[in-house]
C-alpha positions as CSV (number, residue, x, y, z in Angstrom):
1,X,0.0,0.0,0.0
2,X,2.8,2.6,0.8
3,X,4.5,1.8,-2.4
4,X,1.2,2.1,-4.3
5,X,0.5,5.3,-2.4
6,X,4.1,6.7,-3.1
7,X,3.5,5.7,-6.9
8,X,0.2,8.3,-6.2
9,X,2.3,11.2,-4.8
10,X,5.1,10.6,-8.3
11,X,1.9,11.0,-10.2
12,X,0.7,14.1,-8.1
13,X,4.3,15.4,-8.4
14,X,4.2,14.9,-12.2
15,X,0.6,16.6,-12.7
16,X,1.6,19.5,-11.0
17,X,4.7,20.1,-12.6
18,X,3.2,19.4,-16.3
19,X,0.1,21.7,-15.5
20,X,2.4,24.8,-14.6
21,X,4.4,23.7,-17.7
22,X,1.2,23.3,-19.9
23,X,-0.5,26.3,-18.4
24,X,2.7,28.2,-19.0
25,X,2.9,27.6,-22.7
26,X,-0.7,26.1,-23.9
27,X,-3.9,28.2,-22.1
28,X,-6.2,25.8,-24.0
29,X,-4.7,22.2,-23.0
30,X,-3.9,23.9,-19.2
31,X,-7.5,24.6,-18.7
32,X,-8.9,21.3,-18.3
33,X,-5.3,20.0,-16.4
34,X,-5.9,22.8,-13.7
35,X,-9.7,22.2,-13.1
36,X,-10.4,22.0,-9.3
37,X,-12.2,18.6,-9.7
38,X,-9.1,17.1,-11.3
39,X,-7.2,18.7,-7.8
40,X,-10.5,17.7,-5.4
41,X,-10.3,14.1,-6.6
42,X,-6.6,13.6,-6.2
43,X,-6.6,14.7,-2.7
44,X,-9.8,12.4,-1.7
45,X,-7.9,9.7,-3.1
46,X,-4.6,10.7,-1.3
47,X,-6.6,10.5,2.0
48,X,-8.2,7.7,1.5
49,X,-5.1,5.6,0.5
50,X,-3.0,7.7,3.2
51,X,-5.7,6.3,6.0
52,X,-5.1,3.1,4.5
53,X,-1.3,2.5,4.3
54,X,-0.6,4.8,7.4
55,X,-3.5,3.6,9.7
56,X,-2.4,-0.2,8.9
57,X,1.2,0.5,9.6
58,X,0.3,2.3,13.1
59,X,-1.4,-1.0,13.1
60,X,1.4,-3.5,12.5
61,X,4.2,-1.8,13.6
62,X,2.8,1.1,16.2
63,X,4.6,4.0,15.2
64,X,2.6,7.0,14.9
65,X,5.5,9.2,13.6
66,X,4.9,8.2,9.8
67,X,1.0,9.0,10.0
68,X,1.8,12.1,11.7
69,X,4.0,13.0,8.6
70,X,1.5,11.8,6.4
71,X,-1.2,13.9,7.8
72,X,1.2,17.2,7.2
73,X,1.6,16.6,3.7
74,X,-2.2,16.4,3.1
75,X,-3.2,18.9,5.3
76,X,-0.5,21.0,2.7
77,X,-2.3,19.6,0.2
78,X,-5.5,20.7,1.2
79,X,-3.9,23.9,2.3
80,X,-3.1,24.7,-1.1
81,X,-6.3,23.8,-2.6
82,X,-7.7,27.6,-1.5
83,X,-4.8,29.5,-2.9
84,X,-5.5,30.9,-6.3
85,X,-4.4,29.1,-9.5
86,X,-0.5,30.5,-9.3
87,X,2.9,29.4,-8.7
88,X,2.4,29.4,-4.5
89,X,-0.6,26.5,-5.3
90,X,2.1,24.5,-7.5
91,X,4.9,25.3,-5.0
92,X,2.7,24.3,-2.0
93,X,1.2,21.5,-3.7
94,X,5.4,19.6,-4.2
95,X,5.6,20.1,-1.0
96,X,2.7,18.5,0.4
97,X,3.1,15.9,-2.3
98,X,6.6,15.2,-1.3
99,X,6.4,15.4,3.1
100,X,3.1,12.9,2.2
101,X,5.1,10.6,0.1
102,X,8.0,10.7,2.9
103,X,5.5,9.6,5.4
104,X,4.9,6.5,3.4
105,X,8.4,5.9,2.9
106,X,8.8,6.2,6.6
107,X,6.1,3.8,7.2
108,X,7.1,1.3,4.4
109,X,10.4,1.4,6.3
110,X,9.3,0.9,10.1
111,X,7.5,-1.9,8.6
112,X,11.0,-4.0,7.6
C-alpha cells in the first residue's frame, strides 16, 4: 500500500509540474489539467489511501510518527487547494506531495 501510495504522490508530483508547464505555454490544454475537480479528486484519493497504508502501519508496527507526517503533507495539500491558481498552489502542492510521500516511505520502512 505505501508503495502504491508513493507511486500516487510521483503521479501528483508529475501533474503539478506538467500543468504549470502546460498552463505556461498552452492556455487551452492547461484549462482542463488545472480544473479543481481534477485537484479535489486527487486529494480524496490521497486521503483515502494515506488512511489506509498509514492507519495499517500504526497497526502493525505502532509507530505513529509516519502517520503524523502523512497527515502534514495532506493537510498541505489541502492547504493549497484555496490559494489561487498561481505558482504558491504548485509550489505548495510539491511540497505536500513530497512530506506525504516521505510519510509513506517512513512507514514502508518501520514496517522492515
Amino acid at each position: 500500500m505505501d508503495r502504491m501510495a508513493m507511486g500516487l504522490s510521483g503521479l501528483c508530483l508529475a501533474h503539478c509540474v506538467a500543468s504549470a508547464v502546460f498552463v505556461a505555454f498552452l492556455a487551452s490544454a492547461g484549462g482542463i489539467l488545472v480544473d479543481h475537480r481534477i485537484h479535489e479528486t486527487g486529494l480524496l484519493l490521497a486521503i483515502a489511501l494515506g488512511a489506509v497504508a498509514l492507519g495499517r502501519g500504526i497497526w502493525s508496527h505502532g509507530f505513529m510518527m509516519p502517520s503524523a507526517v502523512g497527515a502534514l503533507g495532506l493537510g498541505v495539500m489541502a492547504g493549497a487547494l484555496t490559494m489561487p491558481h498561481d505558482s504558491a498552489e504548485v509550489v505548495f502542492t510539491i511540497v505536500g506531495v513530497l512530506i506525504v510521500a516521505l510519510g509513506h516511505d517512513l512507514n514502508r520502512r518501520a514496517e522492515i
